[in-house]
C-alpha positions in Angstrom: 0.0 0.0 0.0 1.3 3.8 -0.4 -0.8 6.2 -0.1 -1.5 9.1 -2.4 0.6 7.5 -5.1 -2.3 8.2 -7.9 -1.1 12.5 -7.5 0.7 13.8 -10.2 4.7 13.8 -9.1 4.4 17.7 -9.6 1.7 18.0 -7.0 2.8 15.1 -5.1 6.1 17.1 -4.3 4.1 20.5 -3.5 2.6 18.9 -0.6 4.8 16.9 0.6 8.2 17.2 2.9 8.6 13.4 3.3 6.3 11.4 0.9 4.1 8.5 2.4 6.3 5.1 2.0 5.2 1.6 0.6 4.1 0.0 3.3 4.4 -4.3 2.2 1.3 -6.4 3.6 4.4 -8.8 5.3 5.7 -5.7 7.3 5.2 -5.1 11.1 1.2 -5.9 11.8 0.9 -2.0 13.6 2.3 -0.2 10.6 -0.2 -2.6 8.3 -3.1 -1.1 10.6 -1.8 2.4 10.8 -1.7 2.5 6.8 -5.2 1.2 6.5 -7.0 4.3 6.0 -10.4 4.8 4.6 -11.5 1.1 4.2 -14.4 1.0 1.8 -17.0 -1.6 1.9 -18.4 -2.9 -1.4 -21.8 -5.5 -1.3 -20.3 -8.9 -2.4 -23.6 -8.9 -4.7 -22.3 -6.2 -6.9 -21.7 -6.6 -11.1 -18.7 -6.3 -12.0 -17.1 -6.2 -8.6 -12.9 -6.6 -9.9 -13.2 -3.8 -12.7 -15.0 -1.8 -9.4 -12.4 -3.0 -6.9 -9.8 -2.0 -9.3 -11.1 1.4 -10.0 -11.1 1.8 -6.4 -7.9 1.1 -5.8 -6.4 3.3 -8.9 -8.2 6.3 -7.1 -5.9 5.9 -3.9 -8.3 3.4 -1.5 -5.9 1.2 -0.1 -8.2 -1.1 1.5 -11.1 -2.4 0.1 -14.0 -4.7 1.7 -16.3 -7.3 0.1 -19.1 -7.6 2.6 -21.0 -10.7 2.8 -23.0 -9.6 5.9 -25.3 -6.5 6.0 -25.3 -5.6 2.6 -26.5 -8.6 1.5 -29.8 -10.3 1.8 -30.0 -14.0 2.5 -31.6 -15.0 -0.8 -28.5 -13.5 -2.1 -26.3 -15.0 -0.3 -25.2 -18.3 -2.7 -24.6 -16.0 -5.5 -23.1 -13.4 -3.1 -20.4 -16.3 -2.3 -19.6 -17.4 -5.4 -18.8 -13.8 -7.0 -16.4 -13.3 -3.9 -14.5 -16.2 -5.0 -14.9 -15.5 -8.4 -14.2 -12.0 -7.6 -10.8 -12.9 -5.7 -9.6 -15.6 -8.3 -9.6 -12.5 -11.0 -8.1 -10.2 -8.3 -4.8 -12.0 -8.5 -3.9 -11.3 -11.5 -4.8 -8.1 -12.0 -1.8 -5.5 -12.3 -3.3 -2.3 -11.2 -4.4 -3.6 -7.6 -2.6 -2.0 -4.8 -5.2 -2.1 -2.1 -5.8 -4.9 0.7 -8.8 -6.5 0.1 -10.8 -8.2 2.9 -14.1 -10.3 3.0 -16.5 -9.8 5.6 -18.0 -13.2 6.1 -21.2 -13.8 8.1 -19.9 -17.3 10.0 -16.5 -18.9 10.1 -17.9 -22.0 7.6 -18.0 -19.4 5.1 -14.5 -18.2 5.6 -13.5 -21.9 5.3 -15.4 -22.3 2.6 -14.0 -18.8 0.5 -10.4 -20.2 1.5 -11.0 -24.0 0.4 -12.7 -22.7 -3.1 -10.8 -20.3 -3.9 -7.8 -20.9 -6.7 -5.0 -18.7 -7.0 -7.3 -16.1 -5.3 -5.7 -16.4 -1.9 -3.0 -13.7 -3.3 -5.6 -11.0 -3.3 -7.1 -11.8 -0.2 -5.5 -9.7 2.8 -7.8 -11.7 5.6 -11.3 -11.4 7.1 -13.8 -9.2 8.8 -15.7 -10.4 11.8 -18.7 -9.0 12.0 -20.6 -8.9 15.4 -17.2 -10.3 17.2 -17.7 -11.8 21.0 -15.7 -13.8 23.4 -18.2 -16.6 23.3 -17.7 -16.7 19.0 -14.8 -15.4 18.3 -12.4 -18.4 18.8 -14.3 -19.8 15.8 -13.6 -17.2 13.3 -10.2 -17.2 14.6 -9.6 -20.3 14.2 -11.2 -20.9 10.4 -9.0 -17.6 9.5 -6.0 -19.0 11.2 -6.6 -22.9 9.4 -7.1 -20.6 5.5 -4.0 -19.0 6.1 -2.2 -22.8 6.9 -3.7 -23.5 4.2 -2.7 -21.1 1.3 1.0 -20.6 3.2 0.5 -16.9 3.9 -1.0 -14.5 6.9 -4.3 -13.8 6.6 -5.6 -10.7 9.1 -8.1 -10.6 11.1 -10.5 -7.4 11.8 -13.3 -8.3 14.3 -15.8 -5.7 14.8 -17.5 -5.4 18.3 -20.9 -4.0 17.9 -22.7 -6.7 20.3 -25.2 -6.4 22.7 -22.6 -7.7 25.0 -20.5 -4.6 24.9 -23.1 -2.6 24.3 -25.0 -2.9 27.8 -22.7 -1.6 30.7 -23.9 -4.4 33.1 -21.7 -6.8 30.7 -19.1 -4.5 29.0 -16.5 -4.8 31.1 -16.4 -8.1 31.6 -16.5 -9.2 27.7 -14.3 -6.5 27.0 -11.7 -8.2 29.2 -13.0 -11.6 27.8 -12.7 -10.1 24.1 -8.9 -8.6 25.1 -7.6 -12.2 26.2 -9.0 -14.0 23.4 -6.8 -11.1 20.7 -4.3 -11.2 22.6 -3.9 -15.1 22.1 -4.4 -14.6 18.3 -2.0 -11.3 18.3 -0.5 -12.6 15.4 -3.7 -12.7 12.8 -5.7 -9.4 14.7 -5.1 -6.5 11.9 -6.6 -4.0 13.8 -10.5 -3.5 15.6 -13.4 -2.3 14.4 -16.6 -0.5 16.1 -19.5 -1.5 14.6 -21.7 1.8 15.6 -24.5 1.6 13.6 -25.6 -1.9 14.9 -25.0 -0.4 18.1 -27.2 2.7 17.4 -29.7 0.1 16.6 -30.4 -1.4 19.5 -31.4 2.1 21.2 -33.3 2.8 18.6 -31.2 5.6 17.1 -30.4 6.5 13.6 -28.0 9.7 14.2 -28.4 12.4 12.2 -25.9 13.6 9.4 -25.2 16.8 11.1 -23.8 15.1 14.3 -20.8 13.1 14.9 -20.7 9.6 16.6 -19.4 11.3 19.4 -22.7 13.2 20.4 -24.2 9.8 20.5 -23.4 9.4 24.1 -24.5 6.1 24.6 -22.3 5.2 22.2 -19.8 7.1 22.8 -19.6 5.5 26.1 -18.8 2.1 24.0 -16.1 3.6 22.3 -14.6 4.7 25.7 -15.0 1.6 27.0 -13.0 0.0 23.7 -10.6 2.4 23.4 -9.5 2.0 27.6 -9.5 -2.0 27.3 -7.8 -2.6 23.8 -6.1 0.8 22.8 -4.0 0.1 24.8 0.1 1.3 24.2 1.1 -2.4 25.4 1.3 -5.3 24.5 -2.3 -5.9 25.3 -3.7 -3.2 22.6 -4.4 -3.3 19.1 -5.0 -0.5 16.4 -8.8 0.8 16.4 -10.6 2.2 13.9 -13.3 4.7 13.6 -17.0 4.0 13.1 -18.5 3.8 9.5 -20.2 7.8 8.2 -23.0 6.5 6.6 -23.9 9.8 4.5 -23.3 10.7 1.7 -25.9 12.9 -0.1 -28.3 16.2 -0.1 -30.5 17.0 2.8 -31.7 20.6 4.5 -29.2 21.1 7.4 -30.3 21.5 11.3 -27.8 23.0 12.4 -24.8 26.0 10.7 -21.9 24.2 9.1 -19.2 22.8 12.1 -15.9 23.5 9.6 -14.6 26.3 10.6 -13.8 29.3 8.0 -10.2 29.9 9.2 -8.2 27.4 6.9 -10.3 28.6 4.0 -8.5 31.7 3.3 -8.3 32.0 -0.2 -11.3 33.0 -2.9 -10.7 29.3 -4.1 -10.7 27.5 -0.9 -13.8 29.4 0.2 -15.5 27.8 -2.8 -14.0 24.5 -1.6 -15.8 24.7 1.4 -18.9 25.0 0.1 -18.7 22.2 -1.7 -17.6 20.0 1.2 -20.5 21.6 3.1 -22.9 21.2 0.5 -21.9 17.6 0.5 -22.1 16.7 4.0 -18.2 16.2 4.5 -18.2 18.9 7.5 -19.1 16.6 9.9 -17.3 14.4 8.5 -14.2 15.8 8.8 -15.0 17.1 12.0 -15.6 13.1 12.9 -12.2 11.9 12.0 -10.5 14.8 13.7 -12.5 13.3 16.9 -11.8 10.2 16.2 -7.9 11.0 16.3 -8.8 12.6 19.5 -9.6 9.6 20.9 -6.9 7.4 20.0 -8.7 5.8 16.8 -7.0 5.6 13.7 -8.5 4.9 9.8 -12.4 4.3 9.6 -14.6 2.8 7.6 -16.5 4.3 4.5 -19.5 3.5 2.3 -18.9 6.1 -0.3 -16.2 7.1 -2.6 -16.4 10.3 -1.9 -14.9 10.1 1.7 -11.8 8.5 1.4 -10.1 11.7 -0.1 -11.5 13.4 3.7 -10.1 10.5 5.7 -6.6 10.4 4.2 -6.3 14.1 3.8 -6.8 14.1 7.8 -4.3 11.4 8.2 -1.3 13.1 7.0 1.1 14.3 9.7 1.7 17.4 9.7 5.2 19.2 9.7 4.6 20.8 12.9 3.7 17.6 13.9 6.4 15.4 12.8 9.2 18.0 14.2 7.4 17.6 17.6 7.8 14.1 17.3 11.4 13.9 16.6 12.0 16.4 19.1 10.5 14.4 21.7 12.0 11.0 20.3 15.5 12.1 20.1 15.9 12.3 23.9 16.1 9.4 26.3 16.1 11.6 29.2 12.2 13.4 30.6 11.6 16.8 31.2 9.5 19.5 29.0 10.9 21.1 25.7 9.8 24.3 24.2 8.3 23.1 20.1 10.5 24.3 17.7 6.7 26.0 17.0 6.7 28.5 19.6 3.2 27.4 20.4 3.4 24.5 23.2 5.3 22.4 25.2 6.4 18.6 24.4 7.0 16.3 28.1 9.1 14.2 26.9 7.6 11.4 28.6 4.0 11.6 28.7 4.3 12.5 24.8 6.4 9.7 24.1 3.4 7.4 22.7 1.9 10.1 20.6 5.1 10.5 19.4 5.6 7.0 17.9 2.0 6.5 17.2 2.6 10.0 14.6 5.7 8.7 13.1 4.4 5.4 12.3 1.1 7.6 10.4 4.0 9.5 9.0 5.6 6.5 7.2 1.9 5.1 5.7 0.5 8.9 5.0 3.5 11.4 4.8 4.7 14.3 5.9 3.3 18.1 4.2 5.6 20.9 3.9 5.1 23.9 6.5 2.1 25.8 5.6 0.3 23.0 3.7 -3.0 22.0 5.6 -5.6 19.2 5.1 -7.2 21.3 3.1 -4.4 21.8 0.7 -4.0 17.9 0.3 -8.2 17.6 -0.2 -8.3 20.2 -3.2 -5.3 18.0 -4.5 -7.9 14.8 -4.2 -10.5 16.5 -5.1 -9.4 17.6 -8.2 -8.1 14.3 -8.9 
């Protein structure tokens, strides 16, 4: 994967002091996770899924999701199987596909069926999504995913997605959190990253949020994704990478409430316009979601649209300011509190020391932009792509 690799070189050197790198699907399992990004989901019903997977990919999504579960309905679900096979078998040999791609498979049969059917597809396949992931089911997806990747010779990941009633409801949380944690943590070597499944979670309150919200004023739900964050996020050996919940919207509809991006990075006469295109599309909140999301210790998210991976990875770039406070606070062994080279804050060198690693490792998959180059100089560039 290497992300933004579809800008022209011209551009591509305008924005960036230290480009994004290749990040190989064999290199360290954190750096895999980090460089994730926007992961799109595609229905595994869909016509010509490869030539659309392709596309995809071409466009700078770097992981890509056939989904077997929700966005299929069970009288589909025969022929839903057999283009996902069909789908990866043409996968591996096609030239242009840099992305991951991942299944999401409703039990672990069908993950052992995809891997036992499946020809010279197992090249294309990067692993599986588990959808509605508990203690008491897990092992068993585990287990077939672990078994497919014996069986082809290579690692398949996994990405469980907890979105259960049993983290869910705070009399249980805790308790299958801790369950959930042990049971990763004894399959550390197949768990990609975690997912939050909040719209199933939404669901069971009854709530559909609206577009002009983020997850995070969802407060039931934002409790979950406390909860999640504190037992699995971890910086130990007991924490994985987590990604953000799915933004579900992507089209026209009067707005509640004034637009939350605010006006000051949209200086110029062109940016100004800019912005009210992204309003206009309903990509304020989203960007205000991802920003919030990094806030919280969640990294990548999952998409439904197109249209918001150029948002998510424009976010994800480091920043220079941000990559000189990170060497600055890396290069010293010692604790104590250093002025930024900035002028604008203080670095403790040992409180920061995480952050610091976390943003060198989002460095590598998503660059580094010159000074003065914002997210919103990086989205024009997709945009206009």
């Amino acid at each position: 994967m290497q992300h933004f690799r579809h800008l022209d070189p011209a551009v591509h050197d305008a924005l960036f002091f230290r480009p994004p790198k290749n990040i190989a699907v064999d290199a360290d399992i954190v750096s895999v996770a980090t460089a994730l990004g926007a992961t799109l989901y595609m229905p595994a019903t869909r016509t010509h899924l490869t030539a659309t997977l392709t596309k995809r990919s071409r466009m700078g999504v770097c992981s890509l999701v056939i989904d077997l579960e929700d966005a299929v309905a069970d009288h589909h679900l025969e022929e839903a199987l057999a283009n996902t096979v069909r789908t990866l078998d043409e996968l591996a040999t096609a030239e242009d596909l840099t992305a991951l791609v991942f299944v999401r498979a409703r039990t672990p049969e069908h993950i052992r069926r995809i891997c036992s059917e499946i020809a010279h597809g197992a090249a294309a396949l990067a692993g599986f999504v588990v959808p509605k992931f508990t203690a008491a089911n897990g092992a068993s997806f585990l287990d077939a995913i672990a078994a497919g990747s014996s069986e082809h010779g290579k690692r398949l990941f996994a990405m469980p997605i907890l979105e259960s009633a049993e983290v869910v409801f705070r009399e249980t949380r805790d308790t299958e959190l801790i369950a959930v944690r042990e049971l990763l943590v004894a399959h550390s070597d197949l768990v990609l990253a975690v997912r939050i499944g909040a719209t199933d979670m939404c669901g069971m309150f009854g709530i559909r949020r609206d577009r002009d919200l983020t997850i995070y004023d969802v407060r039931v739900v934002a409790d979950v994704i406390s909860a999640i964050v504190n037992h699995l996020g971890r910086n130990n050996e007991t924490g994985f990478v987590i990604t953000g919940p799915v933004w579900e919207y992507f089209a026209d509809h009067e707005r509640m409430f004034r637009p939350m991006l605010r006006q000051t990075p949209f200086v110029e006469p062109g940016a100004v316009r800019f912005r009210q295109q992204l309003v206009s599309s309903d990509l304020d909140a989203l960007l205000r979601e991802v920003a919030l999301d990094r806030a919280n210790g969640i990294q990548g998210k999952t998409v439904i649209h197109p249209s918001h991976v150029p948002a998510v990875h424009a976010l994800s770039a480091v920043t220079h300011e941000e990559y000189h406070d990170a060497l600055d606070i890396l290069e010293s062994d010692a604790g104590g509190v250093r002025a930024s080279g900035y002028g604008n804050k203080m670095n403790e060198l040992g409180p920061h020391r995480n952050w610091a690693s976390q943003t060198l490792l989002r460095a590598d998959a998503f660059g580094v932009t010159n000074e003065k180059i914002t997210f919103v100089d990086v989205l024009t560039a997709l945009a206009d792509r």
